[in-house]
PyMOL Python script that loads the backbone (N, CA, C, O; Angstrom):
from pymol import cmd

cmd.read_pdbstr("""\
ATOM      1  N   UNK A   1     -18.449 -34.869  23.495  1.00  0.00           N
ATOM      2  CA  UNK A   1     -18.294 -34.297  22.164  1.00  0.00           C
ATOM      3  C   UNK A   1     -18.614 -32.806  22.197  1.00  0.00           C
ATOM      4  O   UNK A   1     -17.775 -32.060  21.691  1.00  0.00           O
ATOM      5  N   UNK A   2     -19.757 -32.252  22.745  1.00  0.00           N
ATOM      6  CA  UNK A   2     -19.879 -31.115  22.811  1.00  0.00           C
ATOM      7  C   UNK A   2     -18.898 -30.364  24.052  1.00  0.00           C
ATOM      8  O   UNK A   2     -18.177 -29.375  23.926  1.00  0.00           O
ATOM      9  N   UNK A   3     -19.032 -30.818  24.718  1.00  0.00           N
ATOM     10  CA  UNK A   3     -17.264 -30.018  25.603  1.00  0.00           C
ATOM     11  C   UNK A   3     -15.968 -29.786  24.696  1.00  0.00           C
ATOM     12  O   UNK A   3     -15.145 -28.871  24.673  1.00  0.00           O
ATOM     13  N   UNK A   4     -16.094 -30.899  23.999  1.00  0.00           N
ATOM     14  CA  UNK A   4     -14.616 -30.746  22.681  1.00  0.00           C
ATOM     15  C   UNK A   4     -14.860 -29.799  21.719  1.00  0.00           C
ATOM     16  O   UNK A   4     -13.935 -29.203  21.166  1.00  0.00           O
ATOM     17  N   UNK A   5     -16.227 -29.565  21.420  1.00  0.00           N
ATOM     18  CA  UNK A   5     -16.258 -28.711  20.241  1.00  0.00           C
ATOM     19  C   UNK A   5     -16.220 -27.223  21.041  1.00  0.00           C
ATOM     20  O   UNK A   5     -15.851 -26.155  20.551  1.00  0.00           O
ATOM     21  N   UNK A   6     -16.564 -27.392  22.006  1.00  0.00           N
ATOM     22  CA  UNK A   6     -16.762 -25.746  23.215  1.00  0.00           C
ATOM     23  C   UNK A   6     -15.491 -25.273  23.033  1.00  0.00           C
ATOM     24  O   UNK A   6     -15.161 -24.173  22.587  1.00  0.00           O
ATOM     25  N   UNK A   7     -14.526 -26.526  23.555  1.00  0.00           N
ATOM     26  CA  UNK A   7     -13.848 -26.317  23.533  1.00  0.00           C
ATOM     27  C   UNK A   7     -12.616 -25.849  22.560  1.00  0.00           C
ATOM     28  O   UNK A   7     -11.720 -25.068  22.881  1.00  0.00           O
ATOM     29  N   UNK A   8     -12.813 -26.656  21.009  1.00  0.00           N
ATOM     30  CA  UNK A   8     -12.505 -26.083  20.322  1.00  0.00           C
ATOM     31  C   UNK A   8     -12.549 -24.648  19.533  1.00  0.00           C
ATOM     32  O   UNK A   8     -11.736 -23.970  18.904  1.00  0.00           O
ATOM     33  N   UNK A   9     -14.082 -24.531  19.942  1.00  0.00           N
ATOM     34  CA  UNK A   9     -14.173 -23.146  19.339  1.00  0.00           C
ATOM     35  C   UNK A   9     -13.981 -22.375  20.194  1.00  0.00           C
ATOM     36  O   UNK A   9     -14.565 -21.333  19.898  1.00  0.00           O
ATOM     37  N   UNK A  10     -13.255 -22.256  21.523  1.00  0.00           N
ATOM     38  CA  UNK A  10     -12.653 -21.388  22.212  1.00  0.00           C
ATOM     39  C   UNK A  10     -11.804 -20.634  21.713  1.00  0.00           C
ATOM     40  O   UNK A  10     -11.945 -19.419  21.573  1.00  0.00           O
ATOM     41  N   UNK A  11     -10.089 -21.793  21.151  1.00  0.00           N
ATOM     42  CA  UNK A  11      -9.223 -22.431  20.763  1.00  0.00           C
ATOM     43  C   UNK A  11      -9.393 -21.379  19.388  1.00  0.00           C
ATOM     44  O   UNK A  11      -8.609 -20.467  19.123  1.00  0.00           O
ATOM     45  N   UNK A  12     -10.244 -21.636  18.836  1.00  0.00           N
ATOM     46  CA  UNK A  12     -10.437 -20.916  17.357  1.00  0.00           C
ATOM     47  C   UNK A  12     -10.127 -19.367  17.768  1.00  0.00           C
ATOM     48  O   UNK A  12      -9.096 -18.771  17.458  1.00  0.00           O
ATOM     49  N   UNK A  13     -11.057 -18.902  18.419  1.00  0.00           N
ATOM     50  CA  UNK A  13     -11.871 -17.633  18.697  1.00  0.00           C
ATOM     51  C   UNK A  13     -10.090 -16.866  19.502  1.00  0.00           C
ATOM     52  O   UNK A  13      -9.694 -15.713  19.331  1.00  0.00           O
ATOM     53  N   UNK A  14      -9.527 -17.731  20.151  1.00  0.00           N
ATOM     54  CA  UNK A  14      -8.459 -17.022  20.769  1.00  0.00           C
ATOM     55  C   UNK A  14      -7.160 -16.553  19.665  1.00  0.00           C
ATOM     56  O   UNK A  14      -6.540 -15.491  19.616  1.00  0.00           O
ATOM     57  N   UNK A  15      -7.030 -17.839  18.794  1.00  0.00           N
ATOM     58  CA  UNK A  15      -6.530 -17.724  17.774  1.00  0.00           C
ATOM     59  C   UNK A  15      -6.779 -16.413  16.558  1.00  0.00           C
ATOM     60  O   UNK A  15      -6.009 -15.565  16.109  1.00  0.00           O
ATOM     61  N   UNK A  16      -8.032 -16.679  16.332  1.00  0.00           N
ATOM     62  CA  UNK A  16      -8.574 -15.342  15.251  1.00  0.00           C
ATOM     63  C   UNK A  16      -8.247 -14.238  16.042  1.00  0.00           C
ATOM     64  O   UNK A  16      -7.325 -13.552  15.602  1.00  0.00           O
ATOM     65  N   UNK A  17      -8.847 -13.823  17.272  1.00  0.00           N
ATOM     66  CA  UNK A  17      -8.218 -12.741  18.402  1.00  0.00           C
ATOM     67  C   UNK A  17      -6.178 -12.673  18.154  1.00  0.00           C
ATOM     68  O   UNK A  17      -5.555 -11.679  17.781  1.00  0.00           O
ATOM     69  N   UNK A  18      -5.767 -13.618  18.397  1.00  0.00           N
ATOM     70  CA  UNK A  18      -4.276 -13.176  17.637  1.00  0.00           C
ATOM     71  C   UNK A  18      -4.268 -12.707  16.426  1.00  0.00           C
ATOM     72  O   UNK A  18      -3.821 -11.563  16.356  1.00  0.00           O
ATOM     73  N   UNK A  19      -4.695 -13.308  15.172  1.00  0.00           N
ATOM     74  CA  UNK A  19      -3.914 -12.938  13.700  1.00  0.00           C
ATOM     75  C   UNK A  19      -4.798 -11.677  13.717  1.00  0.00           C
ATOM     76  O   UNK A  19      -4.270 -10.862  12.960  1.00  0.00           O
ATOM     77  N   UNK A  20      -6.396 -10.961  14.492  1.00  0.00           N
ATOM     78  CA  UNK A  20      -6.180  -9.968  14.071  1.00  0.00           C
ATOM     79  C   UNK A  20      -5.546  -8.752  14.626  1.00  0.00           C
ATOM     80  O   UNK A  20      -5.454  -7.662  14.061  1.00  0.00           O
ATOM     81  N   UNK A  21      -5.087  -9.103  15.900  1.00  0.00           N
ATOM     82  CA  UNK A  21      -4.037  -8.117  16.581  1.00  0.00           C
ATOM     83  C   UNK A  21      -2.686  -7.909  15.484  1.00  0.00           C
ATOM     84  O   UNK A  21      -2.182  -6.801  15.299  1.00  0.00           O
ATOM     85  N   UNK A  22      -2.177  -9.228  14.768  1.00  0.00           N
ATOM     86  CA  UNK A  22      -1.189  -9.275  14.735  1.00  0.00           C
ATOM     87  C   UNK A  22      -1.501  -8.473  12.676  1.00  0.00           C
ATOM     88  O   UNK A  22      -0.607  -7.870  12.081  1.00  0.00           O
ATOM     89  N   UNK A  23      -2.333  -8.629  12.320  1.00  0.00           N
ATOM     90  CA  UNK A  23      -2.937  -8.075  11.202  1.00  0.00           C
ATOM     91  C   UNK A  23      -2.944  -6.468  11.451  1.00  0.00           C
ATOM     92  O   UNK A  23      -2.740  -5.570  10.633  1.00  0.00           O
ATOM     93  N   UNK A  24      -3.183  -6.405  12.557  1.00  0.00           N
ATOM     94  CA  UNK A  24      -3.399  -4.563  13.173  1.00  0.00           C
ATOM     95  C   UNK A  24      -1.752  -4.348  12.950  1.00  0.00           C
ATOM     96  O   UNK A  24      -1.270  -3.532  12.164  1.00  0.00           O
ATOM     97  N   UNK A  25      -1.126  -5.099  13.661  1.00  0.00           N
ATOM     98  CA  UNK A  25       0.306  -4.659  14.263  1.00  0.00           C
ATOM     99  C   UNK A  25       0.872  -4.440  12.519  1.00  0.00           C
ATOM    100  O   UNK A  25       1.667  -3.578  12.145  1.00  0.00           O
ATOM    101  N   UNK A  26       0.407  -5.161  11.922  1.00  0.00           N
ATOM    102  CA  UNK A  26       1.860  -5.820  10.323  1.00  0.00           C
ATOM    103  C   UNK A  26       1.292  -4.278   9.886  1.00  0.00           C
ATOM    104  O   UNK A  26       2.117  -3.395   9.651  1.00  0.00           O
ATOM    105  N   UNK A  27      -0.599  -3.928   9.763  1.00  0.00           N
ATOM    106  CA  UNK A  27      -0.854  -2.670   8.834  1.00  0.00           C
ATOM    107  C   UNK A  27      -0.373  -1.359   9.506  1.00  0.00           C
ATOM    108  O   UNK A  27      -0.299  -0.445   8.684  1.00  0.00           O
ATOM    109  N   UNK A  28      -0.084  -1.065  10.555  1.00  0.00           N
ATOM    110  CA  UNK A  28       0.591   0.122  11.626  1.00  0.00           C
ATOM    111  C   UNK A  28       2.297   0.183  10.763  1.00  0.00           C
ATOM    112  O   UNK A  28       2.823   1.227  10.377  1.00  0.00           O
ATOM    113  N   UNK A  29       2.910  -1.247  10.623  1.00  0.00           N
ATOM    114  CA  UNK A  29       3.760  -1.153  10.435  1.00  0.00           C
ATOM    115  C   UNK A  29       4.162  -0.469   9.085  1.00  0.00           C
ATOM    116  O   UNK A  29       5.064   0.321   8.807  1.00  0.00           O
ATOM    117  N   UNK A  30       2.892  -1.218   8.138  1.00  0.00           N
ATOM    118  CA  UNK A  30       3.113  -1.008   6.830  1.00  0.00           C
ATOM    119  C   UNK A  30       3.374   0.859   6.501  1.00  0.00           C
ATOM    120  O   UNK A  30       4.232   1.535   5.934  1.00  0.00           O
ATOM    121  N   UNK A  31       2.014   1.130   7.272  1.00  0.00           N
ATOM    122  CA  UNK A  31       1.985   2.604   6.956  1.00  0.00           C
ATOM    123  C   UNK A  31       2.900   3.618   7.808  1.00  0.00           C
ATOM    124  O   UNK A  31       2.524   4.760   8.070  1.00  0.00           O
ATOM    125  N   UNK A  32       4.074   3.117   8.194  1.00  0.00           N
ATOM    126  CA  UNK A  32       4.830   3.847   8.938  1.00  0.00           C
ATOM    127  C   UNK A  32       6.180   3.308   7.519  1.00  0.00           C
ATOM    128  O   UNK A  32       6.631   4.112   6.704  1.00  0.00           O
ATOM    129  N   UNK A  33       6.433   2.326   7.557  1.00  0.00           N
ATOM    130  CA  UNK A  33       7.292   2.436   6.218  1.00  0.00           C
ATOM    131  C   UNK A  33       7.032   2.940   5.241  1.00  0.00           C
ATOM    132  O   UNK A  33       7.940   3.443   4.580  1.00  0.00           O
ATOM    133  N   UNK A  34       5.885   2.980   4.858  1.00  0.00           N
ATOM    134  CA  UNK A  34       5.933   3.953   3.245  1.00  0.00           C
ATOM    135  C   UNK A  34       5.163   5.448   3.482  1.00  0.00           C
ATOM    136  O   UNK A  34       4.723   6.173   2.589  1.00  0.00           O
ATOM    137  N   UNK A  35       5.133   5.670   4.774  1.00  0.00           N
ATOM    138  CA  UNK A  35       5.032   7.427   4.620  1.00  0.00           C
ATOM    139  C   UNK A  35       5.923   7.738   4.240  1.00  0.00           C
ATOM    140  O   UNK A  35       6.932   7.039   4.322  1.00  0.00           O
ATOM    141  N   UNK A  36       5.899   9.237   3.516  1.00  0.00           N
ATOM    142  CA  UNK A  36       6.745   9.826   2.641  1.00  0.00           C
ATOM    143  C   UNK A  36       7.700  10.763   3.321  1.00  0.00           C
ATOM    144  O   UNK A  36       8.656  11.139   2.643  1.00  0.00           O
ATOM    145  N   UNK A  37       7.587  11.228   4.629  1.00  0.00           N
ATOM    146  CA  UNK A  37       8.748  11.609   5.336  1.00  0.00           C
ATOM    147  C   UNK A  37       9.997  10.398   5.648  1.00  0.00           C
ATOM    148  O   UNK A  37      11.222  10.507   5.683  1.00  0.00           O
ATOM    149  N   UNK A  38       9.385   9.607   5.784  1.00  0.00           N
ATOM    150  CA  UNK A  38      10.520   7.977   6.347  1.00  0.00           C
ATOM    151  C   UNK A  38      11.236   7.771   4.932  1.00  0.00           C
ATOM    152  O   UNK A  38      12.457   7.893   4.834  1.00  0.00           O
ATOM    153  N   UNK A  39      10.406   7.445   3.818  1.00  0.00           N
ATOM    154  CA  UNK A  39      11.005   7.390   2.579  1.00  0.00           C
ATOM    155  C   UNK A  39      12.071   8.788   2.031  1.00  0.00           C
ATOM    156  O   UNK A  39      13.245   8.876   1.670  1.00  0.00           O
ATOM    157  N   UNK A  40      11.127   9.583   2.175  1.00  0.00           N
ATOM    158  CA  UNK A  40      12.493  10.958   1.520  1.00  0.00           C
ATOM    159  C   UNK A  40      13.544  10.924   2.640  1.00  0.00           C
ATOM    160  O   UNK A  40      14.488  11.629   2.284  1.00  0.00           O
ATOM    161  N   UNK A  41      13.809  10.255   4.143  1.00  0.00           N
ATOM    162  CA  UNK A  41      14.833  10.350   4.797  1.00  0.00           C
ATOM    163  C   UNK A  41      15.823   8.838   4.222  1.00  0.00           C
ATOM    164  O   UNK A  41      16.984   8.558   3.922  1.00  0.00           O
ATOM    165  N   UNK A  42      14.700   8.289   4.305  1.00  0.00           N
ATOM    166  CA  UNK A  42      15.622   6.832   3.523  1.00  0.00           C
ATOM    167  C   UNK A  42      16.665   7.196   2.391  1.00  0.00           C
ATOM    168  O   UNK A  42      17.884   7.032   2.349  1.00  0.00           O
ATOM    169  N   UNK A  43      15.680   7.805   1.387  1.00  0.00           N
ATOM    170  CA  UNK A  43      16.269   8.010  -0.093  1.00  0.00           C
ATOM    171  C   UNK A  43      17.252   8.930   0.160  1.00  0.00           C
ATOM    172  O   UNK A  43      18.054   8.963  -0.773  1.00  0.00           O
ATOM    173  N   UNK A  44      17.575   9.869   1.256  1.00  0.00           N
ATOM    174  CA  UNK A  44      18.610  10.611   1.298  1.00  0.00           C
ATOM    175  C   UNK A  44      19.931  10.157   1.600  1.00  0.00           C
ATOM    176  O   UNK A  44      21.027  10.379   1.085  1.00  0.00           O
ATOM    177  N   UNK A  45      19.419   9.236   2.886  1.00  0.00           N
ATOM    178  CA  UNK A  45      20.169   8.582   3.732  1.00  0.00           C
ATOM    179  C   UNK A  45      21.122   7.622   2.350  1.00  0.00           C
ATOM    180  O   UNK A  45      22.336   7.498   2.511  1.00  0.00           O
ATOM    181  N   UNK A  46      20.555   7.098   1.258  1.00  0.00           N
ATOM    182  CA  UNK A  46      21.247   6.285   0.249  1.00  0.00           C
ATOM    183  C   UNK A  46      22.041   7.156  -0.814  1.00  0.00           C
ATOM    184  O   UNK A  46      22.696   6.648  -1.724  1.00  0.00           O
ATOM    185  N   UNK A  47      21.896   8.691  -0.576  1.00  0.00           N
ATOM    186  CA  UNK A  47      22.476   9.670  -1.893  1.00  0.00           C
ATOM    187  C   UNK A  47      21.584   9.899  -2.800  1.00  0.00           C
ATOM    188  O   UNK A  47      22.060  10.314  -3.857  1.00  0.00           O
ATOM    189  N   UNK A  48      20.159   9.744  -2.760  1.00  0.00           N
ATOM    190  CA  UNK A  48      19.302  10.085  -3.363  1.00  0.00           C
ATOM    191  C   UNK A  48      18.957  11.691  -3.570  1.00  0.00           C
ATOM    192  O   UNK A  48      18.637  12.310  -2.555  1.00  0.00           O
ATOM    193  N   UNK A  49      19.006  12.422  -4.873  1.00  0.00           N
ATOM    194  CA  UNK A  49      18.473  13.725  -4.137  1.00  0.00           C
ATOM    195  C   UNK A  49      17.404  13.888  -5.349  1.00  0.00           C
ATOM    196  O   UNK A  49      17.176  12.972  -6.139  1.00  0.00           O
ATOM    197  N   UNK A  50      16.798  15.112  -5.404  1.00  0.00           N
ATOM    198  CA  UNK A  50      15.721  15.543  -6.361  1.00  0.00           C
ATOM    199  C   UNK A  50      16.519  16.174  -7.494  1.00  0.00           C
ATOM    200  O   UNK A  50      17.522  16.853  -7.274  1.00  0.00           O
ATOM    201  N   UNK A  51      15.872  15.840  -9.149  1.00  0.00           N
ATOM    202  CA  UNK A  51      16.968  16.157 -10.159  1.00  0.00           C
ATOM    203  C   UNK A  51      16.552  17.921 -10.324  1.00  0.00           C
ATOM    204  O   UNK A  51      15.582  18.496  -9.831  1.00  0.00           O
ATOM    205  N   UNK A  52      17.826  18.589 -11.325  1.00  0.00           N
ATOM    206  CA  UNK A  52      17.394  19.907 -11.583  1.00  0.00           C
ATOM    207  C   UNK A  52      16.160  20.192 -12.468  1.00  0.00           C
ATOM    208  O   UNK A  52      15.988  19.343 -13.342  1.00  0.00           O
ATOM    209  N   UNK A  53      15.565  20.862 -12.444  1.00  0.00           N
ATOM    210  CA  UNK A  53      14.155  20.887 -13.770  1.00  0.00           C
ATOM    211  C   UNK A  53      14.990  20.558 -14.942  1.00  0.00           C
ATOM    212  O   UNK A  53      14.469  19.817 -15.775  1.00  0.00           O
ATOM    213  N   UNK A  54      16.005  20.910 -15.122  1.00  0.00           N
ATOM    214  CA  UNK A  54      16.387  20.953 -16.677  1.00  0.00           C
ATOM    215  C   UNK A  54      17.009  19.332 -16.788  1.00  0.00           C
ATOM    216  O   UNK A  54      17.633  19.011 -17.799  1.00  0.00           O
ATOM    217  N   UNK A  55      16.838  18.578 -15.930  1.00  0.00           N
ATOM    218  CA  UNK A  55      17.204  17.270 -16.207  1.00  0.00           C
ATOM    219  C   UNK A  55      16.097  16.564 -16.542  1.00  0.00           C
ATOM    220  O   UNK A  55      16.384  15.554 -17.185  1.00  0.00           O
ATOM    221  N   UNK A  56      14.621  16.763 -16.293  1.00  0.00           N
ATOM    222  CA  UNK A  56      14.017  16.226 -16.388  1.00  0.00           C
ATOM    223  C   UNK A  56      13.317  16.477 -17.564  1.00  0.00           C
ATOM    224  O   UNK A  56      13.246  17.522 -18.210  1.00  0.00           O
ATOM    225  N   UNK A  57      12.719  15.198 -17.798  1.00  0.00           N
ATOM    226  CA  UNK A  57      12.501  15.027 -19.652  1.00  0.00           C
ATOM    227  C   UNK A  57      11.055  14.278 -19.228  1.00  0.00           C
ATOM    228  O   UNK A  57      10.967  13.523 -18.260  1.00  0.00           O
ATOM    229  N   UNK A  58      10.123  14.562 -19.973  1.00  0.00           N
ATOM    230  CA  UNK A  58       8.766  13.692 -20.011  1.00  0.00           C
ATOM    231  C   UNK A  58       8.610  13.230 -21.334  1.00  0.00           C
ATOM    232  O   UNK A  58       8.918  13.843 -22.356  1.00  0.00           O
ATOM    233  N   UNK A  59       8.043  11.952 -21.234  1.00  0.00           N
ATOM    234  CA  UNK A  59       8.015  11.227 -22.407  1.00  0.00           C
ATOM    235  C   UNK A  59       6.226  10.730 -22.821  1.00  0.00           C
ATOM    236  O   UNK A  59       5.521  10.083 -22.047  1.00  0.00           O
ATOM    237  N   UNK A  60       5.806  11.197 -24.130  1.00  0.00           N
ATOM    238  CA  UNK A  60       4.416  11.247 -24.715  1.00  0.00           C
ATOM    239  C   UNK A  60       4.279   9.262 -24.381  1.00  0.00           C
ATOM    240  O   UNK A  60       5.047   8.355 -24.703  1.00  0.00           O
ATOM    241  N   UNK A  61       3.094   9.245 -23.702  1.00  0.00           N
ATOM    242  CA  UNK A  61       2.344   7.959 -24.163  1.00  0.00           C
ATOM    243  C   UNK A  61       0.879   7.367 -24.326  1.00  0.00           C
ATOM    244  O   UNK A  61      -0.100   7.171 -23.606  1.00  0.00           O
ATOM    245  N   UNK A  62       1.241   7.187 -25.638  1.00  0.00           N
ATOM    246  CA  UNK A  62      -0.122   6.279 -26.422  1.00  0.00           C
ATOM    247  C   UNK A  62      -1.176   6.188 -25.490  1.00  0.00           C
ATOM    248  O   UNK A  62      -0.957   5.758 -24.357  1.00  0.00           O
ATOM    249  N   UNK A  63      -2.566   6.635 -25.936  1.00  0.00           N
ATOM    250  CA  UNK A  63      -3.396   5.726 -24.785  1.00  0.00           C
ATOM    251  C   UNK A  63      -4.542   6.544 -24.319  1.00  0.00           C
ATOM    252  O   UNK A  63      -4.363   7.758 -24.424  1.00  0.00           O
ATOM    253  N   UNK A  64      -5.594   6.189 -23.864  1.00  0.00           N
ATOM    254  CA  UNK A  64      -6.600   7.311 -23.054  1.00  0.00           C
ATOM    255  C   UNK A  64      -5.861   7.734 -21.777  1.00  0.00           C
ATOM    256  O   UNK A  64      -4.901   7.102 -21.336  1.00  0.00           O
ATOM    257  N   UNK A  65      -6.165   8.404 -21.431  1.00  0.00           N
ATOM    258  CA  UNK A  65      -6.271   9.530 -20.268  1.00  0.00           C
ATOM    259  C   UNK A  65      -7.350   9.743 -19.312  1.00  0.00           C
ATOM    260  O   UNK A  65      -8.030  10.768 -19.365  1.00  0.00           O
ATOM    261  N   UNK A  66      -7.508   9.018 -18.617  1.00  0.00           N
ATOM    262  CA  UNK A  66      -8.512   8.715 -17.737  1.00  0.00           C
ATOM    263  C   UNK A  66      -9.088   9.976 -16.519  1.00  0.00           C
ATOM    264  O   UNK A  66      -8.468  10.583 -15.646  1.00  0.00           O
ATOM    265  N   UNK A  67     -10.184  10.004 -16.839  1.00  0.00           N
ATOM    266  CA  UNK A  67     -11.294  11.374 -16.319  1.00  0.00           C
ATOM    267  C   UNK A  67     -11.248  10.611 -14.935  1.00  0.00           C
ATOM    268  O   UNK A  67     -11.047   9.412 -14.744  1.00  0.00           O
ATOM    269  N   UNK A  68     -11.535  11.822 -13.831  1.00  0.00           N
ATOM    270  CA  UNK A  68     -11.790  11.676 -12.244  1.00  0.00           C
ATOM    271  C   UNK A  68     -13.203  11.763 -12.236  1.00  0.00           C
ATOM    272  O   UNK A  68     -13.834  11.905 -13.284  1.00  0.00           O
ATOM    273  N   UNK A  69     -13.714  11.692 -11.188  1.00  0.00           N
ATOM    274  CA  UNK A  69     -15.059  11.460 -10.363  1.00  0.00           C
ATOM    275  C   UNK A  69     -15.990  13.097 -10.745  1.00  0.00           C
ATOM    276  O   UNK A  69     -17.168  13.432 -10.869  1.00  0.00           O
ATOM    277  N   UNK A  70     -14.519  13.823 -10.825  1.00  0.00           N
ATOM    278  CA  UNK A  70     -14.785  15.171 -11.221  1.00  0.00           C
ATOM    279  C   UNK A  70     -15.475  15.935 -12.573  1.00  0.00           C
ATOM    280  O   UNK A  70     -16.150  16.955 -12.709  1.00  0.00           O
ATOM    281  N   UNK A  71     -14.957  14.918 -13.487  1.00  0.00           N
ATOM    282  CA  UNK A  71     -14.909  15.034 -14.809  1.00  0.00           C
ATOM    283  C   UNK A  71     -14.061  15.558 -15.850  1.00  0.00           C
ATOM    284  O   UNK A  71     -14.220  15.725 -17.059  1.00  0.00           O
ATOM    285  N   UNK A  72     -12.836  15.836 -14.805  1.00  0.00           N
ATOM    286  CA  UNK A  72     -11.658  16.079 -15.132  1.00  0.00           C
ATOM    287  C   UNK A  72     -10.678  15.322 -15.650  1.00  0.00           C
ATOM    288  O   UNK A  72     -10.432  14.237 -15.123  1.00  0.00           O
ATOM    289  N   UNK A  73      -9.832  15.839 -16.959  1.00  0.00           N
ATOM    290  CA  UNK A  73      -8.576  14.915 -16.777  1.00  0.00           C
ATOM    291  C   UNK A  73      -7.763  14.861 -15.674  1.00  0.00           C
ATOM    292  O   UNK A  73      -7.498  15.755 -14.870  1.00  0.00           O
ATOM    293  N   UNK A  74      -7.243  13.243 -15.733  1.00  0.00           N
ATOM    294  CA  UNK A  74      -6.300  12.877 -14.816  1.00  0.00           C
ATOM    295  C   UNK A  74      -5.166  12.184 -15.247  1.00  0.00           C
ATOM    296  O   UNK A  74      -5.123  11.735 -16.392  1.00  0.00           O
ATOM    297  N   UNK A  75      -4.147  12.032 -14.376  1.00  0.00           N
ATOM    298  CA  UNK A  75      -3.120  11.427 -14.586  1.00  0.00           C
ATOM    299  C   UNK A  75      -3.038  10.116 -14.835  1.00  0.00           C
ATOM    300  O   UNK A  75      -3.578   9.721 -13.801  1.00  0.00           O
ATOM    301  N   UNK A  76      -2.739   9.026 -15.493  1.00  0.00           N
ATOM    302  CA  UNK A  76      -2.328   7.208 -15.109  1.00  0.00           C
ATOM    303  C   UNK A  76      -1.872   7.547 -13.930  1.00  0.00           C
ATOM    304  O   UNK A  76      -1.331   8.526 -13.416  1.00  0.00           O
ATOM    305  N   UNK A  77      -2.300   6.262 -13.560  1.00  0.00           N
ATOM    306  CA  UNK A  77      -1.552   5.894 -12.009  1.00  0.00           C
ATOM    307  C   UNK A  77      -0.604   4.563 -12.503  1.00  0.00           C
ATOM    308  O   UNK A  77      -0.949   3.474 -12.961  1.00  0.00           O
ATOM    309  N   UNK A  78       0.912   5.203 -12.170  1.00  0.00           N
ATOM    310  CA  UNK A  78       1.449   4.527 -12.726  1.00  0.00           C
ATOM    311  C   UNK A  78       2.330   3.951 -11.522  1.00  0.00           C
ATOM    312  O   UNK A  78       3.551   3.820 -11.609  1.00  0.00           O
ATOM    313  N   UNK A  79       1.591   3.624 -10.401  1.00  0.00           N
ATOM    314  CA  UNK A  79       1.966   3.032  -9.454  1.00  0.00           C
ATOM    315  C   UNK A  79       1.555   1.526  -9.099  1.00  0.00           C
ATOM    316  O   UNK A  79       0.454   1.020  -9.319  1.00  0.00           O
ATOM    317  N   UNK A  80       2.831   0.818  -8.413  1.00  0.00           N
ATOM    318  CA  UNK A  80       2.745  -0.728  -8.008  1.00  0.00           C
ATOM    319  C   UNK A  80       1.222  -1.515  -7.372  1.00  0.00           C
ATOM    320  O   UNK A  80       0.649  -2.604  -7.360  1.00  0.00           O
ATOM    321  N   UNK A  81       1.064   0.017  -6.844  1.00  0.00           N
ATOM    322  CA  UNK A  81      -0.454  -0.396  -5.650  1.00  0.00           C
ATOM    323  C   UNK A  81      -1.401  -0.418  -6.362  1.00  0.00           C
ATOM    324  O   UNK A  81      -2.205  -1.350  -6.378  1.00  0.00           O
ATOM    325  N   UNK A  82      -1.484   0.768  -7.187  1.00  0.00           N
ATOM    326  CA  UNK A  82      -2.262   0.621  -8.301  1.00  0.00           C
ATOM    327  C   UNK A  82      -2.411  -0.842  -9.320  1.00  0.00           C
ATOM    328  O   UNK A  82      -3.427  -1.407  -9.724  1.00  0.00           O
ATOM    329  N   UNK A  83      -1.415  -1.062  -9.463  1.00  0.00           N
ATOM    330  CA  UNK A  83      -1.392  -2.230 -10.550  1.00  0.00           C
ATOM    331  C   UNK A  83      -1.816  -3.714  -9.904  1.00  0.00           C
ATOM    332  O   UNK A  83      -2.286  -4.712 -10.449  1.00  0.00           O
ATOM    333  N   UNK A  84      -1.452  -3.439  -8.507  1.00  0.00           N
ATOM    334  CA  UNK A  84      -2.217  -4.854  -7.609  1.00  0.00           C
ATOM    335  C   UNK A  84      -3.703  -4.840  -7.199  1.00  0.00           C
ATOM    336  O   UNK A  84      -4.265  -5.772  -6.624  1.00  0.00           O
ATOM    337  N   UNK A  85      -4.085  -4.059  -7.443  1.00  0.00           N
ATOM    338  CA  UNK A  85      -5.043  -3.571  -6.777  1.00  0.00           C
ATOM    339  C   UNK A  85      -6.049  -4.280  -7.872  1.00  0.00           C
ATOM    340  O   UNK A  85      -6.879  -5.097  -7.472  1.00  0.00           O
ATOM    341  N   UNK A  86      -5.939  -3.912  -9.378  1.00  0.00           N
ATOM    342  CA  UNK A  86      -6.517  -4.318 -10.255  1.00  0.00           C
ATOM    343  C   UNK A  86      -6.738  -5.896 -10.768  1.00  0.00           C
ATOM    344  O   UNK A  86      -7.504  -6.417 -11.578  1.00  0.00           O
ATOM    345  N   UNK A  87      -5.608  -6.431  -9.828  1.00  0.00           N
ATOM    346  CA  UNK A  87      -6.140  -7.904 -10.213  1.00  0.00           C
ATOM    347  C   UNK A  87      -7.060  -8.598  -9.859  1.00  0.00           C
ATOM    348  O   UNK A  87      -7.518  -8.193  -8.790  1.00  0.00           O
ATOM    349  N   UNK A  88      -7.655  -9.627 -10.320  1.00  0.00           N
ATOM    350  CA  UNK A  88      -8.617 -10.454  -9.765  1.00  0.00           C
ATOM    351  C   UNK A  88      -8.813 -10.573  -8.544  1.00  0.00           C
ATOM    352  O   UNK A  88      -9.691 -11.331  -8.130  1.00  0.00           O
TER     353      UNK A  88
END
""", "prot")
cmd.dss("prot")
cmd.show_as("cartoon", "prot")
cmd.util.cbc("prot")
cmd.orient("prot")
């Protein structure tokens, strides 16, 4: 019984040694897709370009305005990562 469990927790230990290589490998990957040189070549590569100032329009919204660490106003973060980040 104790040779089986040795043995199992070998078995474990080699395993965890994979998913976190393979955890290293997926986050290398991640942050090579969403740097912002790869993306502005992407978005070009699709006909994407940057609009003229005079196209662009900002729109007022409702709401506090959330102070930095600084004590400064700051912007919403009106990003995806942001919004996951906040869940439970």
């Amino acid at each position: 019984v104790v040779s089986q469990g040795s043995f199992r927790m070998q078995e474990l230990a080699r395993h965890n040694l994979e998913l976190q290589q393979d955890y290293g490998r997926l986050k290398l990957q991640v942050a090579e897709l969403s740097s912002p040189g790869r993306i502005a070549s992407e978005a070009r590569r699709l006909g994407f370009h940057l609009p003229q100032p005079d196209d662009v329009r900002s729109l007022p919204v409702k709401g506090s305005v959330p102070v930095n660490a600084g004590g400064t106003v700051g912007r919403p973060a009106l990003s995806l990562k942001s919004l996951l980040e906040q869940r439970p």
